[in-house]
C-alpha positions in Angstrom: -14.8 23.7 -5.9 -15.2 19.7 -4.9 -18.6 18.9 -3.7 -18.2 16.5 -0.6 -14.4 18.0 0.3 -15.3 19.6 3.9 -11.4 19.8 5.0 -10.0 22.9 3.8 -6.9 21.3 4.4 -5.7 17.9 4.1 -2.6 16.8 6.6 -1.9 20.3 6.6 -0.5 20.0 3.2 -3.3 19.7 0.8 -5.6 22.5 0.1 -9.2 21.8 -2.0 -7.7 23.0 -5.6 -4.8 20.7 -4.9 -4.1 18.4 -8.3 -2.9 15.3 -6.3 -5.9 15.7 -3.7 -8.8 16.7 -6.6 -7.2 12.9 -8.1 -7.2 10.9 -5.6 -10.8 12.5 -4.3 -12.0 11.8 -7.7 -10.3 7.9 -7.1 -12.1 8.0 -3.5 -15.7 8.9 -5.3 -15.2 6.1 -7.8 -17.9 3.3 -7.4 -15.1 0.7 -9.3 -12.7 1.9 -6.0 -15.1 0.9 -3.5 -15.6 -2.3 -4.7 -12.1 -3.1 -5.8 -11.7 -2.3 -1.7 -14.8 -4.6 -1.0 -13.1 -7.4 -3.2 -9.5 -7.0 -1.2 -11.4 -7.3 2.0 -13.3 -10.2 0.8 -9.6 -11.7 -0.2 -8.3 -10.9 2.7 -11.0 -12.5 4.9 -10.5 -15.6 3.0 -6.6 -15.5 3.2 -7.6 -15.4 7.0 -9.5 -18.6 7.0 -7.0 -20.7 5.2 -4.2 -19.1 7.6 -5.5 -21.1 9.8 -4.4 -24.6 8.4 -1.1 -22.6 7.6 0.9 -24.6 11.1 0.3 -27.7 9.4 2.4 -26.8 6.6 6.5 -27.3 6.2 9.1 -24.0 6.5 9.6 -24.4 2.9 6.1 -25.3 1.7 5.5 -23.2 -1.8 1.9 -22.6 0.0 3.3 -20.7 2.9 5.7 -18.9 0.8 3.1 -17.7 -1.5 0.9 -16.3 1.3 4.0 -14.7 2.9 3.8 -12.9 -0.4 0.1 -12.5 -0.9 0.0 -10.8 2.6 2.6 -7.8 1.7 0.7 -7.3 -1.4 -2.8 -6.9 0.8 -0.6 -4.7 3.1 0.4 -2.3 0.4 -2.9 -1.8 -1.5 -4.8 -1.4 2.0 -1.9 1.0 2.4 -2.9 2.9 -1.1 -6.7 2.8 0.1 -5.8 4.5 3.0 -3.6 7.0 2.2 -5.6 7.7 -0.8 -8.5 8.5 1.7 -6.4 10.1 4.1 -5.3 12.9 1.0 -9.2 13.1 -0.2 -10.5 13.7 3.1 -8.3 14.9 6.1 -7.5 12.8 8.7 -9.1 14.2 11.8 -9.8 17.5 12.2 -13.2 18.6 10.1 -16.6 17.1 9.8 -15.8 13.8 6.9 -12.5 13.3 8.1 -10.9 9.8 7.5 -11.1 9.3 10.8 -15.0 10.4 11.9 -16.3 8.1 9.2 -17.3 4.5 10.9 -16.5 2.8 8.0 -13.0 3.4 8.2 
């Protein structure tokens, strides 16, 4: 089987042999995926920071409507990190789980 899958089950839907969960586990191992996640969170710290001078701005500044954008783009691939981990790994319920790793 898959070295490092400890869930037998993933969300109760997802058994080890699983095609879509043996994908996005391989995704999930990849060292490009971790810091393509690394670089969004960088991005995302930085989007932060200039948020901040965001109240100066006008309603229909181009700036403000571009980081309106920007920030449902940062929402969805989080989103794809997340439920890509959340197939590869479980959520909760065994050791490895989404959920019982601090990083996430």
């Amino acid at each position: 089987m898959f070295l490092g899958i400890e869930a037998n089950r993933s969300l109760y839907l997802f058994t080890k042999t699983n095609i879509i969960r043996r994908y996005a586990y391989k995704l999930y191992k990849l060292k490009a995926f971790e810091n393509f996640v690394m670089f969004l969170i960088a991005l995302s710290s930085i989007k932060l920071a200039a948020a901040t001078y965001e109240k100066y701005l006008t309603k229909d500044s181009i700036w403000l409507a571009a980081s309106e954008k920007f920030d449902v783009v940062l929402n969805v691939l989080f989103l794809f990190e997340c439920v890509t981990k959340l197939i590869s790994l479980g959520f909760i319920m065994d050791e490895g789980s989404y959920i019982r790793d601090s990083w996430n």
